[in-house]
C-alpha positions, -999 to 999 in steps of 0.1 A, spaced: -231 596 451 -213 563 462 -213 549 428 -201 584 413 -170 582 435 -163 548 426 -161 553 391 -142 586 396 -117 571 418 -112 539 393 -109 560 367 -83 581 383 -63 545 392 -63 532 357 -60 569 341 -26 571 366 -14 536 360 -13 542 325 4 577 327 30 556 349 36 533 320 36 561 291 65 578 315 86 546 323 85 536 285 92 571 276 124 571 261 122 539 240 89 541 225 78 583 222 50 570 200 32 546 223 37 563 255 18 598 239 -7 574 227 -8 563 264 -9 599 276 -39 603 253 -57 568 264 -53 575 300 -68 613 296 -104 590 278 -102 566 307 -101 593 331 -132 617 315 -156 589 292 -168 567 322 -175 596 345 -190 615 316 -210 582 301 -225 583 339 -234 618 343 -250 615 309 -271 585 318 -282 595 351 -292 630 337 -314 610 312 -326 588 344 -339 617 358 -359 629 324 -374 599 324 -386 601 361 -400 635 359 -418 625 327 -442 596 347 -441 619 380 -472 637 372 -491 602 359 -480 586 396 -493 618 415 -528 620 394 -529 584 406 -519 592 442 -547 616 438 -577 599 423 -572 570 453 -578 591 476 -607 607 461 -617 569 461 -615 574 500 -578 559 501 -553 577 529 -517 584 508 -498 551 522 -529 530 503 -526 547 477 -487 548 470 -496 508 479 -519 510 452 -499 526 428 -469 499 430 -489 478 408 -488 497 378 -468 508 353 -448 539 355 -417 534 332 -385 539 351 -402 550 382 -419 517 386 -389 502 405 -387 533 428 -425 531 438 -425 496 446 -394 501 466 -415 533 486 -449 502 490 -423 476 506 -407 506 531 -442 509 541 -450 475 541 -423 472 571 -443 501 589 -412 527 579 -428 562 588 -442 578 557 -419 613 560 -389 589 559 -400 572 528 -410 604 512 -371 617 522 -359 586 510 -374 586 474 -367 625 477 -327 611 480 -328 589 450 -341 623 429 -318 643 444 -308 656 410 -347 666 398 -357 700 415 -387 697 399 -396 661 419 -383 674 454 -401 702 455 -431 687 448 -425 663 476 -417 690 500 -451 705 490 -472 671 499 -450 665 529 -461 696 542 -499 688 528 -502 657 546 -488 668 581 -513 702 577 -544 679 563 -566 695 540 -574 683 505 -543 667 496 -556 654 466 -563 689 448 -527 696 460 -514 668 441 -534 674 410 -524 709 409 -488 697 411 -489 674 382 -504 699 362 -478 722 370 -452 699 365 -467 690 328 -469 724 320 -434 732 325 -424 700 307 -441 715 277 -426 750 282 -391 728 283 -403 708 252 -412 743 231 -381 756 244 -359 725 229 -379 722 197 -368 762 190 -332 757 202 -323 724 180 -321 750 153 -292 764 169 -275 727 178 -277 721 142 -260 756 138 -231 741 163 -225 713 143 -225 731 109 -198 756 130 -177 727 134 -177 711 105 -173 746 87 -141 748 109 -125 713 106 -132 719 65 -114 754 69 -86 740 92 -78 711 64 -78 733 34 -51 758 54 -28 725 64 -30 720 24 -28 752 10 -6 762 35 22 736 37 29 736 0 36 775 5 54 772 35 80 746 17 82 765 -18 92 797 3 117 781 26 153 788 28 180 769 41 203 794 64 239 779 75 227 769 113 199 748 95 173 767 110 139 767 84 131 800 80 108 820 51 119 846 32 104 872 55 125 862 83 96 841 99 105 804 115 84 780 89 84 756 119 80 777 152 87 750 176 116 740 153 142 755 181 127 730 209 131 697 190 166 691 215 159 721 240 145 713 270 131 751 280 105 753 301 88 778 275 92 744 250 60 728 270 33 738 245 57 726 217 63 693 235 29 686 233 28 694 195 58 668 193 38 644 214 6 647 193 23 643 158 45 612 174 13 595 187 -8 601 152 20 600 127 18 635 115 56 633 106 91 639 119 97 667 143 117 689 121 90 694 93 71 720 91 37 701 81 42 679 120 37 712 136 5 724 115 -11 694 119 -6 688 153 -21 725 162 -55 724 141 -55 684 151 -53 701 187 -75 722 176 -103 702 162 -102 681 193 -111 714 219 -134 731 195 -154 696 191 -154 690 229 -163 724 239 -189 728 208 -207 697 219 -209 711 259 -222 744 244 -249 723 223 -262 705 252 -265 739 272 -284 754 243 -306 724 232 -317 710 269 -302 734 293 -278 712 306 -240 708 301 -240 669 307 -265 666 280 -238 681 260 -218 651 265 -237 634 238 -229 662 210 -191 664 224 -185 627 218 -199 629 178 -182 655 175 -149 645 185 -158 612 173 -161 623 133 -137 651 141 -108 631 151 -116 602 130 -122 627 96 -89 641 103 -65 610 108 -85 598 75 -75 627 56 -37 626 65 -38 588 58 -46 593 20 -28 619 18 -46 652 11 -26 669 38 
């Protein structure tokens, strides 16, 4: 938790620093300080995310060697072992990630820490794995009560195993619909470029030129809608301020043209489809929104990416 708030709080410092800048260099440089704006809202959300991502992978990897360590736990002391000889026992082998955790649990012991505080301890460091702290809640309880511990663990690793497999079926079935998200979302970023083309060309063969130089269609229809808010400063200009801010920091053209304001709205567009898509993905594919992460990055990765390549050549 103490590392999660430090890279949340210098993430917040660097993300504010940087919205400091884009502000103070405002009025000379529009273009850098909205590509400021847009660095500072990365450094704020991709460390923290990158984190939550690893850490959530951490923890699959510790519930995959649990049930290996408690068969061992369990076989010990079928050997005639008590549970503190045989967690001693178990620190030298192999267990994957977990292997630095166990041998941390033998040298607790090894200073003659009681074993209900090492078992809280470990039970700290998995704090995010329900699976792994309720089974040592179970053989906490086990060992104070006596009995056959060692069924109790074997039974618990079975357990455990079984529902890994019911969580493996479970993803195997739904990567059928993450592939559907990411066919979605490139289906939408393909539709969202061929209306910027299709739909600019129209707007500029249909568009009159009234006396007050406003752009307006035929119909009677503004061909640019924020077009009244380039020199207005409304508070009901805010969501076209951001289109302004977008187009300046991507070179999507000058404020007054109609194609700016199209592309900076499906470019907006794009960007919270792709994020949102790839949280949706994770949810779906390994019940978890921070395994989403992942998906949300490639998306917004080849989303973003596709998108400034496309206006670069010149297609839109």
């Amino acid at each position: 938790m103490k590392k999660e708030k430090k890279i949340l709080a210098v993430s917040g410092i660097a993300s504010a620093v940087l919205i400091i800048l884009a502000i103070y260099i405002s009025s000379e440089a529009a273009a850098l300080s909205g590509n400021l704006i847009f660095l500072s809202v990365l450094v704020l959300m991709v460390p923290y995310s990158l984190y939550k991502f690893f850490e959530f992978r951490r923890i699959r990897a510790f519930e995959e060697e649990f049930p290996a360590f408690l068969r061992d736990l369990a076989e010990s002391q079928r050997a005639g072992l008590t549970v503190i000889q045989a967690i001693q026992l178990s620190a030298r082998s192999d267990y994957g990630p977990l292997t630095a955790v166990i041998k941390k649990m033998n040298d607790q012991l090894s200073w003659n820490v009681p074993l209900t505080d090492v078992l809280k301890s470990f039970g700290k460091k998995m704090g995010k794995s329900k699976i792994i702290l309720r089974s040592l809640m179970i053989i906490e309880q086990a060992n104070k009560s006596g009995g056959n511990i060692e069924d109790t663990m074997d039974s618990l690793a079975s357990n455990i195993e079984s529902i890994k497999e019911v969580q493996d079926e479970k993803k195997t079935l739904m990567n059928q619909q993450v592939v559907m998200m990411y066919a979605i979302y490139f289906i939408f970023m393909g539709i969202s470029i061929a209306l910027i083309q299709f739909l600019i060309p129209m707007l500029q063969t249909e568009v009159e030129t009234t006396p007050s130089t406003l752009p307006i269609m035929s119909g009677g229809f503004s061909a640019n809608p924020c077009y009244p808010c380039i020199e207005g400063t409304d508070p009901s200009c805010f969501s076209c301020d951001i289109f302004f801010a977008i187009s300046s920091s991507f070179g999507f053209g000058e404020k007054e043209e109609p194609s700016s304001y199209y592309k900076s709205l499906f470019f907006g567009m794009i960007v919270i489809q792709g994020l949102f898509s790839g949280l949706i993905a994770g949810q779906i594919g390994s019940d978890s929104l921070i395994a989403g992460i992942k998906h949300s990055m490639i998306m917004l990765l080849v989303g973003v990416f596709s998108f400034l390549i496309v206006v670069r050549i010149g297609i839109i």
